[in-house]
N, CA, C and O atoms as CSV, one atom per row, in Angstrom:
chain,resi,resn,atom,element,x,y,z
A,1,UNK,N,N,0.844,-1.180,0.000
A,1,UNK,CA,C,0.000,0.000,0.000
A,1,UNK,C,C,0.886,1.239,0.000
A,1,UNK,O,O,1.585,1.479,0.985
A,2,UNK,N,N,0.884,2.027,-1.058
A,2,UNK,CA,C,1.346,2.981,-1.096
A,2,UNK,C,C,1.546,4.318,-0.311
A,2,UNK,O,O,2.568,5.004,-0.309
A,3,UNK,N,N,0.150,4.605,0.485
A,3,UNK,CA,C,0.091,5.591,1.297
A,3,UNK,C,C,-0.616,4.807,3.096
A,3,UNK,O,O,-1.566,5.019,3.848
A,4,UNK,N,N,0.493,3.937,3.034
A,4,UNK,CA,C,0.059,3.152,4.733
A,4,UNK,C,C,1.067,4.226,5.637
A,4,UNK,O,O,1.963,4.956,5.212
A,5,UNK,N,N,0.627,4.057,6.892
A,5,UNK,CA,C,1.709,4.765,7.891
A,5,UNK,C,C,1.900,3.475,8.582
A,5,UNK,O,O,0.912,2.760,8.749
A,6,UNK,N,N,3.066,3.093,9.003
A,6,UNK,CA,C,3.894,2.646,9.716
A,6,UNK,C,C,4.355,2.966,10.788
A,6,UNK,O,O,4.787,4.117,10.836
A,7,UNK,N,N,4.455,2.137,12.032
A,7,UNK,CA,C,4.832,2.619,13.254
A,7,UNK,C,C,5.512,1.356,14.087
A,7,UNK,O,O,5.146,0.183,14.012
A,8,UNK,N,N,5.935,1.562,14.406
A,8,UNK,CA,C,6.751,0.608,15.963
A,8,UNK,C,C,5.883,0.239,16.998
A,8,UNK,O,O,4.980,1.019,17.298
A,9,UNK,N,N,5.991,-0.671,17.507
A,9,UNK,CA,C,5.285,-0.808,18.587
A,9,UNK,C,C,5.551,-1.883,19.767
A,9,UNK,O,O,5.130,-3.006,19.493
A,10,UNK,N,N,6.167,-1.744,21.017
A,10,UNK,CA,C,6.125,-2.377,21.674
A,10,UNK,C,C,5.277,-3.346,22.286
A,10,UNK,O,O,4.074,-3.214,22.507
A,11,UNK,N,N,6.381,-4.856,22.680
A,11,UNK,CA,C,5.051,-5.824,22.991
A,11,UNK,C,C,5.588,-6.633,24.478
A,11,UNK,O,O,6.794,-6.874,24.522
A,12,UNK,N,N,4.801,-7.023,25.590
A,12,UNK,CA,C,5.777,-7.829,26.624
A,12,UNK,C,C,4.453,-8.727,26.517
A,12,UNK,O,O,3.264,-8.410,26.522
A,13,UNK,N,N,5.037,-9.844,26.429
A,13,UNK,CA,C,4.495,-11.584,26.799
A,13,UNK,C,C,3.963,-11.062,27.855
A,13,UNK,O,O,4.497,-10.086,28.381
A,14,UNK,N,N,2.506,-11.765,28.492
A,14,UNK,CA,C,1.994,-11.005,30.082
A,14,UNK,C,C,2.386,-12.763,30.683
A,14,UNK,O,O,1.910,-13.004,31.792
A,15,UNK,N,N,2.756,-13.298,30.378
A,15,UNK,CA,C,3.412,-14.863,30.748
A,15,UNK,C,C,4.744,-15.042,31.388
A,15,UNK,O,O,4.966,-15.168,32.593
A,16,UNK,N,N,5.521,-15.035,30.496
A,16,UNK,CA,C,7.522,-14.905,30.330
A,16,UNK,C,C,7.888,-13.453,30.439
A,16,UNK,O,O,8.900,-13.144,31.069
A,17,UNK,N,N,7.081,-12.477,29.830
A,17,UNK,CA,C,7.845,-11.138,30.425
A,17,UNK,C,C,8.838,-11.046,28.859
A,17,UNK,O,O,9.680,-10.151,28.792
A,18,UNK,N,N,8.664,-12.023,27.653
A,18,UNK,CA,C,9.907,-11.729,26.678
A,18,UNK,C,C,9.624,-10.361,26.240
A,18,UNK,O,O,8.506,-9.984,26.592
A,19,UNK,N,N,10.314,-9.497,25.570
A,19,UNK,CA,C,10.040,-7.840,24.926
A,19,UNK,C,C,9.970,-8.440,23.246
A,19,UNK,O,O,10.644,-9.196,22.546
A,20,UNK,N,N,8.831,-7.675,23.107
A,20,UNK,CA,C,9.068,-7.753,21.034
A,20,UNK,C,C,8.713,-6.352,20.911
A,20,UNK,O,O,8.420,-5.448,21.694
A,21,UNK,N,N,8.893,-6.538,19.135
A,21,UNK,CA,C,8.560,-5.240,18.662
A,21,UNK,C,C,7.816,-5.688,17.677
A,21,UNK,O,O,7.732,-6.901,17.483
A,22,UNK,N,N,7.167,-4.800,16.909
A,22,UNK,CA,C,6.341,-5.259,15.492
A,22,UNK,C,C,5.678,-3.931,14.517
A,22,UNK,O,O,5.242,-2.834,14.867
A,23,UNK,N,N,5.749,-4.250,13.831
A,23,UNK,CA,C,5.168,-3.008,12.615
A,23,UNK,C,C,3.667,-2.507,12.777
A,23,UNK,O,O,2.918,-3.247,12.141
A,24,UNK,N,N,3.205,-1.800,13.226
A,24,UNK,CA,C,1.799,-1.706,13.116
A,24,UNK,C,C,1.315,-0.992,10.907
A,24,UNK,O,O,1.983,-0.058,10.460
A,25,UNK,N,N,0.737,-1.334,10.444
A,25,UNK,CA,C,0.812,-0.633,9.247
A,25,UNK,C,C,-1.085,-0.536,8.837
A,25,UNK,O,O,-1.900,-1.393,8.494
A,26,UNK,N,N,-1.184,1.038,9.105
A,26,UNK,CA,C,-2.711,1.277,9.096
A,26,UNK,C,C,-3.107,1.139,7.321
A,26,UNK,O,O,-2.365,1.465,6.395
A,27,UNK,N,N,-4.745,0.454,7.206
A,27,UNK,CA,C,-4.762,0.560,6.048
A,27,UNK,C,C,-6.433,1.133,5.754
A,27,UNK,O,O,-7.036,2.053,6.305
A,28,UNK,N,N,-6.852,0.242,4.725
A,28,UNK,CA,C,-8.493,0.449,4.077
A,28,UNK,C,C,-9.082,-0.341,4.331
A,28,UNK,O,O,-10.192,-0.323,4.863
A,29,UNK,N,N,-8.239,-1.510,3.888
A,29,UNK,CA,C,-9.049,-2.721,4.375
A,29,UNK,C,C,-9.035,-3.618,6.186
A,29,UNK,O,O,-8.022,-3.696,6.882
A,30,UNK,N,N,-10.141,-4.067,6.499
A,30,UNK,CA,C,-10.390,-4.874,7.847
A,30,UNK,C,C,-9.067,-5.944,7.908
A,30,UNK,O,O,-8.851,-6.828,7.079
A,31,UNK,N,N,-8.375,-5.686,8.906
A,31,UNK,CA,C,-7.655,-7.374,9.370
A,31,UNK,C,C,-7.551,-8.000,10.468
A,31,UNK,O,O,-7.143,-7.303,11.398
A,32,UNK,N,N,-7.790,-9.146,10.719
A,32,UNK,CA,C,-7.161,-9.371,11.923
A,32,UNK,C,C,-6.196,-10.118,12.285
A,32,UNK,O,O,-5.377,-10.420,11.417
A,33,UNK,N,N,-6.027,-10.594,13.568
A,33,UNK,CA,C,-4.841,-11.832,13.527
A,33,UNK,C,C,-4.351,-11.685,15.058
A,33,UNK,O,O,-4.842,-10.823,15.786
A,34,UNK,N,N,-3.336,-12.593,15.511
A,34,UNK,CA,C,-2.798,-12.714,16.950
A,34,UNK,C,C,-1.682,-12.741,16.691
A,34,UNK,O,O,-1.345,-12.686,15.508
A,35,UNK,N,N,-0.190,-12.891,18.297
A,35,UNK,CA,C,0.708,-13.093,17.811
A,35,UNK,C,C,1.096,-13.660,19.479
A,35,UNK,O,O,0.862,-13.135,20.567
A,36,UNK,N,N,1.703,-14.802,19.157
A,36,UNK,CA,C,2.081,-15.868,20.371
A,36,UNK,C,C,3.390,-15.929,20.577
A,36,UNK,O,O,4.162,-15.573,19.686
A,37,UNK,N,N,3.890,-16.443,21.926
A,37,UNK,CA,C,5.030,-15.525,21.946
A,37,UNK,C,C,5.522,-16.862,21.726
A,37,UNK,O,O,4.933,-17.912,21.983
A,38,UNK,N,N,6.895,-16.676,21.121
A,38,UNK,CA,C,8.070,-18.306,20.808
A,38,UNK,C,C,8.718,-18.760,22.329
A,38,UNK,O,O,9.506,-19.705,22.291
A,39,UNK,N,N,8.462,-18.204,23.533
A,39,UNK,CA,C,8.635,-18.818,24.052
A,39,UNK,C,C,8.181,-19.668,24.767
A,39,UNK,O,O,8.595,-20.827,24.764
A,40,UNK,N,N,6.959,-19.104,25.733
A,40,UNK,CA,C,5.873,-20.095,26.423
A,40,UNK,C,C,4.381,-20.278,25.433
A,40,UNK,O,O,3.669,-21.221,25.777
A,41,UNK,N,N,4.030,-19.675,24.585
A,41,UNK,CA,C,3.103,-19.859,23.892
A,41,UNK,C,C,2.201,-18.915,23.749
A,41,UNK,O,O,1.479,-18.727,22.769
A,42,UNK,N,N,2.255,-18.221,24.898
A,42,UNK,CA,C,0.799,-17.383,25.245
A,42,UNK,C,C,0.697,-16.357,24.528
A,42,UNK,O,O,1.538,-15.842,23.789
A,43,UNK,N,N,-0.809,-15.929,24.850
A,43,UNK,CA,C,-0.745,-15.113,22.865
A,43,UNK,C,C,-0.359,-13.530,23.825
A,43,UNK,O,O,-0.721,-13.457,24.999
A,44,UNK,N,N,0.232,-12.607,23.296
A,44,UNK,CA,C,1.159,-11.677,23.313
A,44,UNK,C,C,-0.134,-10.441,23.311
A,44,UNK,O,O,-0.645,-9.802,24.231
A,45,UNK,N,N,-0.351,-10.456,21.947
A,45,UNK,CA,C,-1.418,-9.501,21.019
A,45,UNK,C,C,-2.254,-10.263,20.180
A,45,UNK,O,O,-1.817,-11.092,19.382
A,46,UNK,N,N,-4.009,-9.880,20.416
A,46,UNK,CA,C,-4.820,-10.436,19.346
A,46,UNK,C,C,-5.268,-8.361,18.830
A,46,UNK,O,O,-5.324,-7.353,19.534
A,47,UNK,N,N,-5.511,-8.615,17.130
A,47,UNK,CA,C,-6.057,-7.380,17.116
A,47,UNK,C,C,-7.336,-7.142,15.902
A,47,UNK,O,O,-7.311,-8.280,15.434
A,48,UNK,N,N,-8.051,-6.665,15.373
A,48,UNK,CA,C,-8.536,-6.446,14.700
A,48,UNK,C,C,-9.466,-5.175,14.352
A,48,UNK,O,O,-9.928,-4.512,15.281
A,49,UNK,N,N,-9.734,-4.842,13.030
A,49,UNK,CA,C,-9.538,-3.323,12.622
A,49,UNK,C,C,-9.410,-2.653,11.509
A,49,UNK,O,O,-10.241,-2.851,10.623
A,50,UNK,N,N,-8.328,-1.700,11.300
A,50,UNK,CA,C,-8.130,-1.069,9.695
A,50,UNK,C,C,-6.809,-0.902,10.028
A,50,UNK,O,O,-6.154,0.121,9.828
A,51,UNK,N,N,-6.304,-2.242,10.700
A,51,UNK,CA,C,-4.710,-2.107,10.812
A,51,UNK,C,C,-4.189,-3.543,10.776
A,51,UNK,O,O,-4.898,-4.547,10.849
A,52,UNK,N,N,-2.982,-3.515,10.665
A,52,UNK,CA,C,-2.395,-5.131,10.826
A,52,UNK,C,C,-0.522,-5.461,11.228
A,52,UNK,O,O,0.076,-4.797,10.382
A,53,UNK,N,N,0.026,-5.837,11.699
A,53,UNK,CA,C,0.622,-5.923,12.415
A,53,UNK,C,C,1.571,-7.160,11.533
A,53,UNK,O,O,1.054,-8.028,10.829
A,54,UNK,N,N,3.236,-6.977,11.793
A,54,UNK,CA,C,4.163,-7.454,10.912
A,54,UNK,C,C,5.256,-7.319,11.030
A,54,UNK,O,O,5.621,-6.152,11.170
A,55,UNK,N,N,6.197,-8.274,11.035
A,55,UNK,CA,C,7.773,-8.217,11.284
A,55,UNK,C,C,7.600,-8.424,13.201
A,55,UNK,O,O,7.960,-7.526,13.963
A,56,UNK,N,N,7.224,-9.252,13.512
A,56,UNK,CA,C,7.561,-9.684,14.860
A,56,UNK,C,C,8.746,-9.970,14.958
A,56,UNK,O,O,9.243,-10.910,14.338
A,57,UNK,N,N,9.475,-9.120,15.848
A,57,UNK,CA,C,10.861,-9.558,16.284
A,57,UNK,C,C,10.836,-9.602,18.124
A,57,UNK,O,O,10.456,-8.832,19.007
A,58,UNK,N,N,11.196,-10.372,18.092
A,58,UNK,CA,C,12.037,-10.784,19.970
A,58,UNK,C,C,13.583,-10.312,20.146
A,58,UNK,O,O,14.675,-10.463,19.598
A,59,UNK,N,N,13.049,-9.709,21.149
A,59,UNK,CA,C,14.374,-8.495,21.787
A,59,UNK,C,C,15.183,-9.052,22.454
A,59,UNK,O,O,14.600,-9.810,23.229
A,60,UNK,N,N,16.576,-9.094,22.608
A,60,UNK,CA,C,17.358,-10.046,23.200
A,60,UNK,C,C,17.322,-9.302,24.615
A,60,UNK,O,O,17.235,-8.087,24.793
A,61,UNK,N,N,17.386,-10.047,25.328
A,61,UNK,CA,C,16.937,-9.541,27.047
A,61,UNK,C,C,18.539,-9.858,27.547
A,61,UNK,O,O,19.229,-10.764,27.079
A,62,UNK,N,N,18.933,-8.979,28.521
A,62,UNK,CA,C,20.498,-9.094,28.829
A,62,UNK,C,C,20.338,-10.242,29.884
A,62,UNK,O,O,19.328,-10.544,30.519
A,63,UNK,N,N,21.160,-10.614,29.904
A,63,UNK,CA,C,20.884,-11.811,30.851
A,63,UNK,C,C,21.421,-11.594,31.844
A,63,UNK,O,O,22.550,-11.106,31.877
A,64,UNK,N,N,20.324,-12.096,33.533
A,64,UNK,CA,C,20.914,-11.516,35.280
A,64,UNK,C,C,22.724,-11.509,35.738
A,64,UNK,O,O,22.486,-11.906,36.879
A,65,UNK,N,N,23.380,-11.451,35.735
A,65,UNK,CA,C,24.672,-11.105,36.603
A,65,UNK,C,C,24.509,-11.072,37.709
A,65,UNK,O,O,24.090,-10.034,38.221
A,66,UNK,N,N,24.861,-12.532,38.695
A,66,UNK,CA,C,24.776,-12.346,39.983
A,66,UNK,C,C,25.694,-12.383,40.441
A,66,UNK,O,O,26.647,-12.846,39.814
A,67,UNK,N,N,25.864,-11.864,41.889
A,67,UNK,CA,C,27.114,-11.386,42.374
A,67,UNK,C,C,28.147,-10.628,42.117
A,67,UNK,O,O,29.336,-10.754,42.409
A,68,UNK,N,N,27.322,-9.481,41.288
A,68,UNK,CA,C,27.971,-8.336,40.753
A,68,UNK,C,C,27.435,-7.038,40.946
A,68,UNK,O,O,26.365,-6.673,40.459
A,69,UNK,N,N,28.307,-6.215,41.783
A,69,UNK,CA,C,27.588,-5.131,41.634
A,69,UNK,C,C,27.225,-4.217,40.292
A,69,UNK,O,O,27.552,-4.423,39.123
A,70,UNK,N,N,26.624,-3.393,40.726
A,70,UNK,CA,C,26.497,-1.998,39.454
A,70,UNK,C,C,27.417,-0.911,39.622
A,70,UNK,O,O,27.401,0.037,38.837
């Protein structure tokens, strides 16, 4: 679609806590759809509308350091 807007959008698993990101891209036509997270399963985002959602990526999470200060 030639004249869609595009946006970013943050996502946290309400399960595992993983971080994603994903494209929101508004349009004309109705869509819907979900998006489950790759790690425990649970669905993340369901949405539906005059928008649709794309390029799910998972954010690499730093991993705990114990016994270290800051």
């Amino acid at each position: 679609m030639a004249n869609s807007i595009w946006t970013t959008e943050h996502f946290a698993c309400p399960s595992c806590g993983m971080n994603y990101t994903a494209t929101r891209e508004e349009s004309q036509a109705k869509h819907s759809g979900s998006f489950a997270c790759i790690v425990c399963d649970a669905e993340v985002h369901r949405w539906s509308g005059r928008h649709d959602f794309f390029d799910w990526t998972a954010q690499r999470m730093a991993s705990p350091v114990f016994g270290r200060k800051r």
